[in-house]
KEDREN-165485 format. One line per 5 residues: number of its first residue (from 1); their letters; for each residue x, y, z of C-alpha. Coordinates in steps of 0.05 Angstrom, whole numbers, plus 32768, in hexadecimal, padded with zeros to 4 digits. Layout:
REM KEDREN-165485
NUM) a) X Y Z ~ ...
END
This chain:
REM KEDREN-165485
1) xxxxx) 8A94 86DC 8853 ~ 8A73 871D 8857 ~ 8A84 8755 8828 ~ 8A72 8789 8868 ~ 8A3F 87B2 883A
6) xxxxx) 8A0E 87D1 8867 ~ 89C2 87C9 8861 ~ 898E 87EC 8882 ~ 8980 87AD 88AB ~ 89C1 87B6 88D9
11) xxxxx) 899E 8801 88EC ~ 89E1 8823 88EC ~ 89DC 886F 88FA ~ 89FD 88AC 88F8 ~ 89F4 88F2 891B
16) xxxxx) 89EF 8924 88E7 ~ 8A24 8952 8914 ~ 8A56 8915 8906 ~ 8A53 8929 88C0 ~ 8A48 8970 88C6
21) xxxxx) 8A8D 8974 88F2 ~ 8ABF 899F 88CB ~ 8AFF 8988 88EA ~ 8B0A 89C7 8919 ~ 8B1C 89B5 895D
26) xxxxx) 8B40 89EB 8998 ~ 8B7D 89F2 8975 ~ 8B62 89FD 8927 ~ 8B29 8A11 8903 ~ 8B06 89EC 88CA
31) xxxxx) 8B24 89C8 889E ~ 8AF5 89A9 886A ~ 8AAC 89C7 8854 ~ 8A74 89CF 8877 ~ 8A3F 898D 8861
36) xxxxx) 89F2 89A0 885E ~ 89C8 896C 888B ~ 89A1 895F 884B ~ 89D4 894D 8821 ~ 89EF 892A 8861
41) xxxxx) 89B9 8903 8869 ~ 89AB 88E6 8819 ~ 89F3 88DC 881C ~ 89EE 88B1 885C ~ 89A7 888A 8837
46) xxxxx) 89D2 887C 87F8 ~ 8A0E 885C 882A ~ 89DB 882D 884A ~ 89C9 8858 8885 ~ 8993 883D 88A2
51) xxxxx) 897E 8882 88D4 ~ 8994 88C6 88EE ~ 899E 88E2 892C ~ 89A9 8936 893E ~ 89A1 8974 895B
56) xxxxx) 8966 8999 894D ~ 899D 89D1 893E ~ 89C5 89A9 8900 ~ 8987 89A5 88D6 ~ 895C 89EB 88F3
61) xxxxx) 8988 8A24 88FE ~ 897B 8A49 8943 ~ 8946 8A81 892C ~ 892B 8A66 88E7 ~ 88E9 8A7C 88D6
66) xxxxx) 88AD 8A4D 88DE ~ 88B4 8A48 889C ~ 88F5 8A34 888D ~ 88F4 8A02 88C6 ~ 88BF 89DF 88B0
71) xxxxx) 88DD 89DD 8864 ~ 8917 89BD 888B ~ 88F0 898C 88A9 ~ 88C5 8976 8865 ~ 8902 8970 8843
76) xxxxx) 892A 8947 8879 ~ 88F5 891A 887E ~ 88E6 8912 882D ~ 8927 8902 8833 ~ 892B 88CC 886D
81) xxxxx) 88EE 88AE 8846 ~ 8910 88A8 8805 ~ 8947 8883 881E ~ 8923 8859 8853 ~ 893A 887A 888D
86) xxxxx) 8927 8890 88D2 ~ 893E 88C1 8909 ~ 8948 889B 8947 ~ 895D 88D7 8970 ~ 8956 8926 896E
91) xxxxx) 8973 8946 89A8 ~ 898C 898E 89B9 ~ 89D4 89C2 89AD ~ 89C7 89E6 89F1 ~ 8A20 89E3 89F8
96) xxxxx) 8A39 8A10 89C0 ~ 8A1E 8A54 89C7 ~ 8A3B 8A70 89FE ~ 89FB 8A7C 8A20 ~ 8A04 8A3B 8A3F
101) xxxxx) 8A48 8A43 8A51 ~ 8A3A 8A30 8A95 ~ 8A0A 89FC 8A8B ~ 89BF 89F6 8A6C ~ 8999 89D1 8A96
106) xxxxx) 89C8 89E1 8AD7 ~ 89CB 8A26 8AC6 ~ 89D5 8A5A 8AFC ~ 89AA 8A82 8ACE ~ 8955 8A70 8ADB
111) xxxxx) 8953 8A92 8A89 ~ 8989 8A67 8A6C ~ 8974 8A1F 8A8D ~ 8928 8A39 8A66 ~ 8946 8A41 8A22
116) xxxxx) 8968 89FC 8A2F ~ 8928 89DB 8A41 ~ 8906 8A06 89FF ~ 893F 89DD 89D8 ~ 892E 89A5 89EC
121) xxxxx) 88E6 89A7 89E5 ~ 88EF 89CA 899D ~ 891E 8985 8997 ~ 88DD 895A 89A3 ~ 88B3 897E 8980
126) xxxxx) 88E2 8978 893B ~ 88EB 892E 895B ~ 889F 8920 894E ~ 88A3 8939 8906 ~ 88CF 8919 88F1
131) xxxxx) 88B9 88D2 890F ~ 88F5 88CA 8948 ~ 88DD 88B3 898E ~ 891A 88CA 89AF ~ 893D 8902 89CC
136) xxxxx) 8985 88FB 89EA ~ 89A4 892B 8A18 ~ 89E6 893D 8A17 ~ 89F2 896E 8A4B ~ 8A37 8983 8A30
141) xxxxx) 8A3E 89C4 8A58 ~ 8A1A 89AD 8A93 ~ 8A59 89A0 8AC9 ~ 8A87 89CD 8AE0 ~ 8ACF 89E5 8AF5
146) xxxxx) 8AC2 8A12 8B31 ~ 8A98 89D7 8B64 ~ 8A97 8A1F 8B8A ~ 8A73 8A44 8B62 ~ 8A33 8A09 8B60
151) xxxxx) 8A24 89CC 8B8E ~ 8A17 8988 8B6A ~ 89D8 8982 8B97 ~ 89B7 89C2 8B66 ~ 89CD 89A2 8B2D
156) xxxxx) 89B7 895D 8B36 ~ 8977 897C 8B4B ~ 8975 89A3 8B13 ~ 897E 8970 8ADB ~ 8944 8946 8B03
161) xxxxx) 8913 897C 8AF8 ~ 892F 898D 8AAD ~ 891D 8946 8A9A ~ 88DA 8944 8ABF ~ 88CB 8985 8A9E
166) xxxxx) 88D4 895F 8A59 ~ 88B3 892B 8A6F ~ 8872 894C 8A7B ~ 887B 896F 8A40 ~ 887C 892A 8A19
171) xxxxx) 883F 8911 8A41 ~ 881A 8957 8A34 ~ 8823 8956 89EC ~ 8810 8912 89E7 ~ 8853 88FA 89C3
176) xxxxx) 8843 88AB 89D3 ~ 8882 8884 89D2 ~ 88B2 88BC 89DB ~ 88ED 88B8 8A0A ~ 8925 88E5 8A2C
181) xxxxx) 8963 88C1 8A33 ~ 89AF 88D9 8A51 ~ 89EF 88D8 8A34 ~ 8A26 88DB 8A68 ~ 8A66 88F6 8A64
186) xxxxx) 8AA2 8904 8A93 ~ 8ABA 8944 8A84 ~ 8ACC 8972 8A42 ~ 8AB1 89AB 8A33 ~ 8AAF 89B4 8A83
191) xxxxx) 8AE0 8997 8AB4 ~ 8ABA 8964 8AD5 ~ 8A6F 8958 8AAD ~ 8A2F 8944 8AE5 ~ 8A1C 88FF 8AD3
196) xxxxx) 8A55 88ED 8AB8 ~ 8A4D 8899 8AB0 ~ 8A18 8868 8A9F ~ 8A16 8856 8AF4 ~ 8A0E 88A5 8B0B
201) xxxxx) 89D7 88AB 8ACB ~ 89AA 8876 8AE8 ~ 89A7 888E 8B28 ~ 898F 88CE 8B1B ~ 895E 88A7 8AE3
206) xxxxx) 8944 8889 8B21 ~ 8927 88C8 8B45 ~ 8900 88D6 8B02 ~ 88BA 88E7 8B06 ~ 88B9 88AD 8AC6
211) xxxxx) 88FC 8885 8AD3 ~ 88DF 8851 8AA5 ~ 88DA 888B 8A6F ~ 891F 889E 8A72 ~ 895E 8875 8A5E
216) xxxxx) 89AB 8878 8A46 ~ 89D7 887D 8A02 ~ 8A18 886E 8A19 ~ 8A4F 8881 89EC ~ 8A91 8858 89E7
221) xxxxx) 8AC2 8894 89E6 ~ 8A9C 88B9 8A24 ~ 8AB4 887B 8A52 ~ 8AF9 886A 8A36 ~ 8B07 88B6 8A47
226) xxxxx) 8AF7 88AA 8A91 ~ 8B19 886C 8A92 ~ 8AE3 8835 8A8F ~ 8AD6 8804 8A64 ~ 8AA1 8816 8A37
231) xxxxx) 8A8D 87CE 8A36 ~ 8A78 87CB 8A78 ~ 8A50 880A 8A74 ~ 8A2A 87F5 8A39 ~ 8A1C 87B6 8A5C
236) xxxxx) 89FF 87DD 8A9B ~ 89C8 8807 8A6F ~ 89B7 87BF 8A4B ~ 89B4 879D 8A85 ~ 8983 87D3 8AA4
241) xxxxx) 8959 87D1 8A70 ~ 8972 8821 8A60 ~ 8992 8818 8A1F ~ 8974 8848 89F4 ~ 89AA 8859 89CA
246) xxxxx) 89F1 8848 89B7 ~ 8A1E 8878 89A1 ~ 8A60 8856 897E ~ 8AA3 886B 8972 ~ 8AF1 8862 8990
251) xxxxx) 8B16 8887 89BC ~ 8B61 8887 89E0 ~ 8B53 887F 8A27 ~ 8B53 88B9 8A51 ~ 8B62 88E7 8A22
256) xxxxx) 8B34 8925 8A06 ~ 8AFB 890F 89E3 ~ 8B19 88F1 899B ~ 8AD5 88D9 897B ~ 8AFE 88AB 8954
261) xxxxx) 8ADF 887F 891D ~ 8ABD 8840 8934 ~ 8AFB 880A 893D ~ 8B3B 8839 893E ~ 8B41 8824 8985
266) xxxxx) 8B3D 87F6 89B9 ~ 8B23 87C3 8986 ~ 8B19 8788 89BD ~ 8AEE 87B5 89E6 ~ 8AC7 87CB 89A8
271) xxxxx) 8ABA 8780 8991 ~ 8A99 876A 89D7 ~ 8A70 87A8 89CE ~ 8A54 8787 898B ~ 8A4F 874B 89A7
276) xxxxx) 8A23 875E 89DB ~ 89F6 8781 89B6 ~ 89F4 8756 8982 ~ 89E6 8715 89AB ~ 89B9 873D 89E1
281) xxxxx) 8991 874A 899D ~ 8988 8792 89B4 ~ 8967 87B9 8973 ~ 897C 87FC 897F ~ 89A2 882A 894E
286) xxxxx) 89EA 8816 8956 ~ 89FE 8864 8943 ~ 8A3D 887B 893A ~ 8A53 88BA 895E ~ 8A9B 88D4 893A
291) xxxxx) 8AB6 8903 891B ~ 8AE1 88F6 88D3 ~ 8B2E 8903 88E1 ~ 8B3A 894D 88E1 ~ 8B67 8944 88AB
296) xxxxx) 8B2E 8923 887F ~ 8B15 894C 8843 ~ 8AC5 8945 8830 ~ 8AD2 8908 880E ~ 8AF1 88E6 8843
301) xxxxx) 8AB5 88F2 8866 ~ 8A99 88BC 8843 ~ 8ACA 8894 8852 ~ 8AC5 8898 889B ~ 8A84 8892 8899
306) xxxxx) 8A8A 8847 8873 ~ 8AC0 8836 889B ~ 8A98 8841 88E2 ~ 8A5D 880E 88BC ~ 8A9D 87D9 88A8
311) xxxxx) 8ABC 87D2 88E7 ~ 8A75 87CD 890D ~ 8A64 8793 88D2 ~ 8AB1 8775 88D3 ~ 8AAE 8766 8929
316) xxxxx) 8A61 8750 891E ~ 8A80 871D 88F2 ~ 8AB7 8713 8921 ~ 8A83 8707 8957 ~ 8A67 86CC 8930
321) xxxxx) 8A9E 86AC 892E ~ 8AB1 86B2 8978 ~ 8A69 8695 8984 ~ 8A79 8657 8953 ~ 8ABC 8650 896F
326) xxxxx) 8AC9 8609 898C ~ 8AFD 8614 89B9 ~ 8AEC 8658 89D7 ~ 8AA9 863E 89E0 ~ 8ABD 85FE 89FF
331) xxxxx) 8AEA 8637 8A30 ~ 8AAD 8658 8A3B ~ 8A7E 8619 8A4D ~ 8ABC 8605 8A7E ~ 8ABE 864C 8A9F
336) xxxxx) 8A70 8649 8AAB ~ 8A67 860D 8ACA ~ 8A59 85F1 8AF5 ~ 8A10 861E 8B03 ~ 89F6 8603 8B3A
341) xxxxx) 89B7 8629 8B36 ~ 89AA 8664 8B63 ~ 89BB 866A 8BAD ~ 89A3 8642 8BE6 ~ 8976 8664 8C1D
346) xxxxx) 899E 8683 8C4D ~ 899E 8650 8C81 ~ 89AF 8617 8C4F ~ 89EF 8645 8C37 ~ 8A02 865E 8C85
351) xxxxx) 8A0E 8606 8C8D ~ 8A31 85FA 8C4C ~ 8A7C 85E7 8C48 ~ 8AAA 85F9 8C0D ~ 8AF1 85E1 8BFE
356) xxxxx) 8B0E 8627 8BF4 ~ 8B4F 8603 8BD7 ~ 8B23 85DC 8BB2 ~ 8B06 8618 8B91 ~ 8B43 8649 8B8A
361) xxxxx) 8B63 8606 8B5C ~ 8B34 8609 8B27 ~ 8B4C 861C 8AE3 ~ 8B2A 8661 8ABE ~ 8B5A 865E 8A7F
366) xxxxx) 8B56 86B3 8A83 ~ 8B94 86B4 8A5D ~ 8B81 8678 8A22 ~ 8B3D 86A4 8A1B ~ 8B57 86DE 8A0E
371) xxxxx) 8B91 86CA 89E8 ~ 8B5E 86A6 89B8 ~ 8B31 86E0 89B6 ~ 8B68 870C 89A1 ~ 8B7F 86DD 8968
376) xxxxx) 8B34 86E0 8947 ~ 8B38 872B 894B ~ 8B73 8727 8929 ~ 8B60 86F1 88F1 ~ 8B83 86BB 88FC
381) x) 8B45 868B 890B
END
């Protein structure tokens, strides 16, 4: 039995803003004090932490000298190195200045969507430095309220030539291996947000000037809030060889976005996300994206931040055993046979016959699969 202690080798991360969160939300201000991203992230190499991810923004205040940014950057990564960590993902806060209260890269504004795309190329830049390959867009303010006031046609058109713009950028500067990837959302901050699952993400991935240089971090909370299961979405990017990221957490289905720590919720869902990255053997960071309760005080920081790594470790462990387990396994082998290989030619299959009585009798055992699954979630095999 596993004592759940993380290593390095299960490459969990954290976003520095998950730590740097305060506890305000509409309703309150802060309620615990502020964390510097330094001391956020030796605290996170000392817990097992195996890499970052940010915002240019949490570690290089908006108009630092030269000077001072660079200190910031030497020190974040003397840091990094002395725990054996990396960044895996440096993107952009173009969402809480209310410059981009309309949008950044779907701005009606030609000056605002430029000091987006400066963000985002400042992200890169600090990306490189630092030894990250990635930068993920959230487009929180991107969306709107009014569909009067701008057509979805200028927006999608929009964030096309925003990520072709960073894409040349990437290929200019010669930044081998780097990558732009999209994290959808369905709404908050805005009303409705453009882009807003895994499905809508691809397709506009697909009218890239690179579409092969541009994937998806799906977050778990982001499609519990529109109603989907966050399974299945993680599943699409895998299966379309787009998952660049994972950001993990829980979430109360369509409700405002909770950020709730890794297991709280929905605990079946969150398991067959495990399992399939686990058994897909996909190597990316599997990063958690939360915030601590706001009731938590800068200890319990901490604690949230261990208890994200020991649920993620506790339904790995749980995923073994569904993988060793006789009887569900026996289910399973039952369900997927027989696999008759793959379909005729269509005139073979036009002259088949099937027993469609024949075929509507045979058992699935739905309900003895499920019931089992739930009884190894819940320890009793």
């Amino acid at each position: 039995m596993s004592d759940f202690v993380p290593t390095r080798e299960d490459r969990f991360a954290f976003g520095l803003w998950t730590i740097m969160n305060r506890g305000a939300d509409p309703f309150g201000g802060p309620t615990r004090e502020p964390i510097d991203p330094l001391e956020a992230i030796s605290e996170l190499g000392r817990r097992g932490v195996w890499a970052i991810e940010m915002h240019v923004e949490d570690l290089i205040p908006v108009g630092s000298s030269a000077a001072a940014r660079d200190r910031l950057i030497r020190e974040a990564r003397r840091r990094l190195d002395e725990y054996g960590m990396a960044c895996v993902n440096v993107g952009a806060n173009v969402f809480s200045h209310p410059v981009f209260r309309d949008g950044a890269l779907t701005s009606h504004d030609a000056k605002v969507r430029a000091l987006a795309m400066q963000r985002y190329m400042e992200a890169i830049d600090v990306g490189v430095e630092l030894g990250c390959t990635l930068c993920d867009l959230w487009w929180g303010r991107d969306g709107c309220e009014c569909d009067a006031a701008r057509s979805p046609l200028e927006a999608f058109k929009r964030l096309r030539e925003g990520l072709n713009y960073l894409q040349h950028y990437i290929d200019r500067r010669g930044y081998a291996g780097y990558r732009l990837a999209i994290e959808p959302k369905p709404n908050e901050p805005r009303g409705d947000a453009y882009l807003p699952t895994v499905g809508h993400a691809l397709g506009l991935i697909a009218m890239l000037d690179r579409p092969d240089n541009c994937g998806l971090v799906p977050e778990l909370a982001h499609a519990r809030m529109a109603g989907l299961n966050a399974f299945h979405e993680v599943a699409l990017a895998l299966d379309a060889g787009r998952l660049f990221g994972l950001h993990l957490n829980a979430q109360k289905p369509l409700r405002f976005d909770q950020d709730l720590r890794f297991g709280a919720e929905d605990l079946k869902e969150s398991f067959f996300v495990v399992r399939l990255i686990e058994d897909a053997g996909w190597t990316g960071a599997r990063t958690f994206d939360a915030h601590p309760y706001r009731t938590a005080d800068r200890e319990e920081v901490w604690d949230f931040v261990t208890g994200c790594m020991r649920s993620y470790l506790i339904l790995r462990e749980k995923v073994k055993r569904f993988n060793a387990d006789a009887e569900i396994q026996g289910l399973l082998r039952e369900l997927h046979e027989p696999d008759d290989g793959p379909l005729p030619d269509p005139q073979t299959l036009a002259g088949m016959h099937f027993d469609w009585d024949e075929l509507a009798r045979r058992r699935l055992h739905h309900e003895r699969l499920d019931q089992l699954t739930q009884e190894l979630l819940l320890g009793i095999r």
